[in-house]
N, C-alpha and C positions, 0 to 999 in steps of 0.2 A: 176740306180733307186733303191730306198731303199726299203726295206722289209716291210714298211706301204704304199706304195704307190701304190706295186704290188696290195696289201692286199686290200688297197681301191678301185682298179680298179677290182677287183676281185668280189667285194662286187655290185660293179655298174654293173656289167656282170651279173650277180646275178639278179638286180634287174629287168634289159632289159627284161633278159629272161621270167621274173613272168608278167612283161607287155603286152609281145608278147602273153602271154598265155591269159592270159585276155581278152586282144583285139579280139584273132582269137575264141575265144569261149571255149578252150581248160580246161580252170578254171573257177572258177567263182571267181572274184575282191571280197575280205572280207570286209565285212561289219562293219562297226563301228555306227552302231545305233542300237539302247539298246534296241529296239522288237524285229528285226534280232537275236541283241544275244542269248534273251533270250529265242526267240522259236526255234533257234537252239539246245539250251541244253536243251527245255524242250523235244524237238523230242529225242534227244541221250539217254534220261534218264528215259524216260515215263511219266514224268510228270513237270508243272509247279514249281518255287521256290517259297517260302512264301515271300509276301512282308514283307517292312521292312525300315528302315533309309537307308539301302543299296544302294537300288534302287535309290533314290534323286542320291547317289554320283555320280553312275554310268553313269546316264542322265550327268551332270555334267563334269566327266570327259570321257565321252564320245564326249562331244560338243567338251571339249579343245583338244581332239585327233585331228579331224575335222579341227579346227578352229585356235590352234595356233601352233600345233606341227611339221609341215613341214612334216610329214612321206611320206620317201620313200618306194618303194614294200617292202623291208624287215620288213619297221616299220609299214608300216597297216600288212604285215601278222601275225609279232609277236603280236601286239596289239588285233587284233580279237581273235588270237587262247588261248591268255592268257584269256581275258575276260570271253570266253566261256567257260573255265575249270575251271574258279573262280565261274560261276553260277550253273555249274553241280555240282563244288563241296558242293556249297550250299544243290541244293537239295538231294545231299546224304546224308550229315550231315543232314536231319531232315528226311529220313529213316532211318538210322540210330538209331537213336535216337528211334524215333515208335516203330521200332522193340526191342529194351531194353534202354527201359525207365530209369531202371536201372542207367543206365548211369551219368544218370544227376546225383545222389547221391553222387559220387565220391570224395571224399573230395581233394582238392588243399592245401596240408599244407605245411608251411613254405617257400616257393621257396626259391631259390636264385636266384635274381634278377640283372644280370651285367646292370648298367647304364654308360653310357657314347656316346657321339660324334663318328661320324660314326670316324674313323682311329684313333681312339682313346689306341688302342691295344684292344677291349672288342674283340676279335675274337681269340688272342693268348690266353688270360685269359679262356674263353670260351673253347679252344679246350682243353687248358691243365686239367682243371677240368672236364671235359666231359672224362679224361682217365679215372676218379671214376663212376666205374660202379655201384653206388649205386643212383647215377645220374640218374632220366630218362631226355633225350634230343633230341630235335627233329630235323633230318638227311636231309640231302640237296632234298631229292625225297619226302619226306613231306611237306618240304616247296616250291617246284614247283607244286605240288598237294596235297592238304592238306587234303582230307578225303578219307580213299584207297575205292577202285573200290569193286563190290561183285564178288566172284571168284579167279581167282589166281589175284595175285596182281604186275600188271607190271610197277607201278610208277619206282621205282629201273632204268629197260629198259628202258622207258623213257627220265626219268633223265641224260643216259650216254648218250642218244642220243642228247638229247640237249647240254652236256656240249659239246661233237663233233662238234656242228654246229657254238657255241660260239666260239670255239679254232677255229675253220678255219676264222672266222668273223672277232673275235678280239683276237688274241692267247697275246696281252699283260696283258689280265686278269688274266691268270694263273700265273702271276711276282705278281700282284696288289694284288688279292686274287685268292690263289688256293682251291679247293676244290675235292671233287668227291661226287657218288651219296648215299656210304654209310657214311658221314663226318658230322660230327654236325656241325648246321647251324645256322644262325641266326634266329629270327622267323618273317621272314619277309612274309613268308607264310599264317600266321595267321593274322597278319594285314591286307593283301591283299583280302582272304574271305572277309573281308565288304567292302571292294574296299573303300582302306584307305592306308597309311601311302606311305614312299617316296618308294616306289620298285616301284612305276608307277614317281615318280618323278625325279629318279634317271635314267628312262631312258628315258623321252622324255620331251619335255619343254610343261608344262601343268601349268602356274602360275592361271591359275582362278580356276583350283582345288586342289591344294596347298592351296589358299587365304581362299579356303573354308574349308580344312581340317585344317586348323591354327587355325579356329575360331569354328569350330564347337564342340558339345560336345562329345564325346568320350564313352560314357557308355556305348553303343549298344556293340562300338565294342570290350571291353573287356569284356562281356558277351557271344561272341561269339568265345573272343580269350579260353576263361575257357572252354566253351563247347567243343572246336575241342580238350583240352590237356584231358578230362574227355574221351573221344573219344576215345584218343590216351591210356588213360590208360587201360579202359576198355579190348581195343583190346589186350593191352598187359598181363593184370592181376596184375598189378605193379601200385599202386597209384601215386608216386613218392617218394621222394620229387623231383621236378621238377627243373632242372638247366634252366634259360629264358635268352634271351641274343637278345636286336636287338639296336640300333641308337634311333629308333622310341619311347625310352621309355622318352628319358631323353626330350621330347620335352609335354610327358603328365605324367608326374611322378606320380601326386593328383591321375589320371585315372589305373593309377598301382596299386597303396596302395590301394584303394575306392575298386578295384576287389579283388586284393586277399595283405588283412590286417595286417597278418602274416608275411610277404614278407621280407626278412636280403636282403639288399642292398651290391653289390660291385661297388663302385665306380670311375669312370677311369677318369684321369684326362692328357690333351697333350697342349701345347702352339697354343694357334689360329691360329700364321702363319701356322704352322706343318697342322695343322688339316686341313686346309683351301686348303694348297695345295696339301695334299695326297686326300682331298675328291673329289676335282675337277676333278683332275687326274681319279678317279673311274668314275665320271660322265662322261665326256669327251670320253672315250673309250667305255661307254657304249650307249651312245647317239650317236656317230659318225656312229654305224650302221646302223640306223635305220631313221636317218635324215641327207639328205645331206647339208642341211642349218643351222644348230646348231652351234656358233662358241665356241672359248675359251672363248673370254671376256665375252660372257652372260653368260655361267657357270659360271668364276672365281665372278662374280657380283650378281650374285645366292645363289653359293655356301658360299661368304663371307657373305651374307642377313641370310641365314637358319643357317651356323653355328654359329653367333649370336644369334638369335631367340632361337635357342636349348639350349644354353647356359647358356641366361637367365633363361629361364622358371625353368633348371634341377635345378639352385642354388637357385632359388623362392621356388620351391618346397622344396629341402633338407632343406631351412631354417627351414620351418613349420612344417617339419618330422624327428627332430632334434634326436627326441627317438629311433626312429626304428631302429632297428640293422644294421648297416653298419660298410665298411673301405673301408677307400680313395687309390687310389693307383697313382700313376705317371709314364704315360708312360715310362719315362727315365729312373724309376728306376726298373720297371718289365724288362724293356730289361739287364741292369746290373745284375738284383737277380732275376730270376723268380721264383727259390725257395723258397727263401724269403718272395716273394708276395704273390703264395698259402700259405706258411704259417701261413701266417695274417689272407687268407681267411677262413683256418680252423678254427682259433680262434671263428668264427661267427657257425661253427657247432659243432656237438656232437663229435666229436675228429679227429685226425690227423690221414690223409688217410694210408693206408695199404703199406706195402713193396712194393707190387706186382702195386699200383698205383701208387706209386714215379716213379716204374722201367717203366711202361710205359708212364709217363710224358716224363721222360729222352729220350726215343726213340722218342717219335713227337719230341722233342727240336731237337735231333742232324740228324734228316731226316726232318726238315722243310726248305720248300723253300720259305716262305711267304718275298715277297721284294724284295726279289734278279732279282737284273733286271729292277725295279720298279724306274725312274728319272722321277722328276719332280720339276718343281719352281714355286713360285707366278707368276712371270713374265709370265712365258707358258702361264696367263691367265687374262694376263692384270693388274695384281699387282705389291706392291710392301708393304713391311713390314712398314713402312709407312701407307699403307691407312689401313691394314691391324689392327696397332695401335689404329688408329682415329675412325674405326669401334667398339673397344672393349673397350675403354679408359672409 
């Protein structure tokens, strides 16, 4: 018997168990309706969250949890307990806030803005620049809880705990994307506070709230993404300039610039098929937990739909923001020169990083394990380069 198989019967022993408990009265079954939720965090936290466009999504993707998502016990427990920490984090972030006002002031200048397609390489670009500790960037335990607790601050704890439960679930993540809890992250965390972008899509098949975040307008939620980084500075004392890096941009580019104006673009560019099957492959292992009815082909049929979609929209967008400070990079050529490609990046800031940040570039480079381990093909998900073509032609 292979090593996913155990894993999966492991995972289904798992879920028996969360059932029996339920059933015998032992637990209480998580709730996936959006009063539930939300008077659970208003209990945890003292008080209610402000309404907001939020709310609509939640309803929303709260139904499709419900209604199309297939979840198993693992996938309602994850699903509830995320929700629930995406609304308390809300109402801290406007404690917060109350308490120094302050805050809002903070000016957000210049970013650097990695764009590109989820497996695109923006994760290697990302960590290597994140060695410039001139960088502020936000850490894998901010982005599973995006605005810290009052008192000591155990997100960090947290964070390890979960990657633990991930590695026993699914330990092919850490081939796909490795990470830990002090590691710069994508900001999919930031998206997620307005319960928005694919971090809820990437793990359970929710297309009617997809359908609605494709079309909806976006402006809330980078108003709120600025607030949580204004948050993040405050706490630190460190304005930035801010290194930003998630998938989720390159599908609302206009909603980037429109927030913050200033913004030098890096650009990552990888061939559809590439993209299509390394993304799939991310979804697929993340999803297999949590739903026992999720196959390949509705991914690979998915994941070909959205990395088109995303596609589009980014090369729509860069047409019309032809000015704004960017450079394009190609996945094939960052993996041959990566020094190279940071150094095109610096070209876009005030000069070439320090001695001391080459040398630690060079150490993530020759201790990263990102990939190794990591097979996949179009085919695993009902493709073939071929339709792969016909989709992007």
């Amino acid at each position: 018997m292979s090593r996913g198989v155990r894993r999966t019967d492991l995972n289904r022993r798992f879920g028996a168990m969360l059932e029996r408990a339920w059933d015998r009265g032992a637990a209480t079954r998580p709730s996936l309706d959006p009063a539930d939720i939300i008077a659970i965090a208003s209990r945890k936290e003292g008080g209610p969250p402000a309404d907001g466009p939020w709310r609509t999504r939640l309803d929303i993707l709260c139904a499709a949890l419900r209604d199309e998502a297939d979840l198993n016990p693992i996938g309602l427990t994850s699903a509830h307990v995320q929700l629930v920490k995406l609304v308390r984090a809300r109402i801290r972030a406007a404690a917060y806030v109350a308490r120094h006002p302050g805050a809002l002031d903070i000016p957000i200048e210049r970013p650097l803005v990695i764009v590109g397609q989820m497996r695109s390489g923006t994760t290697r670009i990302h960590r290597l620049l994140a060695c410039d500790r001139d960088f502020e960037v936000n850490r894998l335990f901010e982005q599973l809880d995006p605005v810290p607790h009052r008192g000591i601050d155990r997100r960090p704890v947290n964070a390890w705990i979960t990657g633990k439960l991930f590695a026993l679930m699914a330990p092919e993540l850490s081939a796909i994307h490795p990470t830990s809890p002090l590691a710069a992250e994508e900001d999919f965390g930031l998206h997620a506070f307005s319960i928005w972008g694919a971090l809820f899509e990437g793990q359970w098949r929710v297309p009617s709230f997809a359908a609605h975040v494709e079309q909806a307008d976006p402006a809330d939620v980078y108003r709120d993404f600025a607030t949580l980084l204004r948050i993040n500075a405050h706490r630190r004392r460190r304005p930035g300039p801010w290194l930003l890096k998630a998938p989720q941009f390159a599908q609302e580019l206009d909603a980037v610039l429109a927030a913050f104006p200033d913004a030098r673009l890096v650009v990552l560019r990888r061939p559809p098929a590439e993209l299509v099957a390394s993304g799939a492959s991310l979804v697929w292992h993340h999803s297999r937990v949590q739903s026992d009815a999720v196959t390949r082909a509705e991914i690979g049929r998915e994941w070909l739909r959205k990395t088109r979609l995303r596609g589009e929209r980014m090369d729509e967008a860069l047409a019309r923001h032809q000015r704004q400070p960017q450079v394009e990079l190609d996945y094939a050529d960052v993996s041959r020169d990566w020094a190279g490609a940071v150094d095109r990046i610096y070209r876009l800031c005030d000069g070439p990083p320090d001695p001391a940040t080459w040398a630690r570039m060079d150490r993530l480079i020759a201790s990263s394990t990102a990939h190794h381990g990591h097979r996949y093909s179009l085919e695993d998900f009902g493709l073939d380069a071929a339709a792969v073509d016909a989709a992007f032609a």
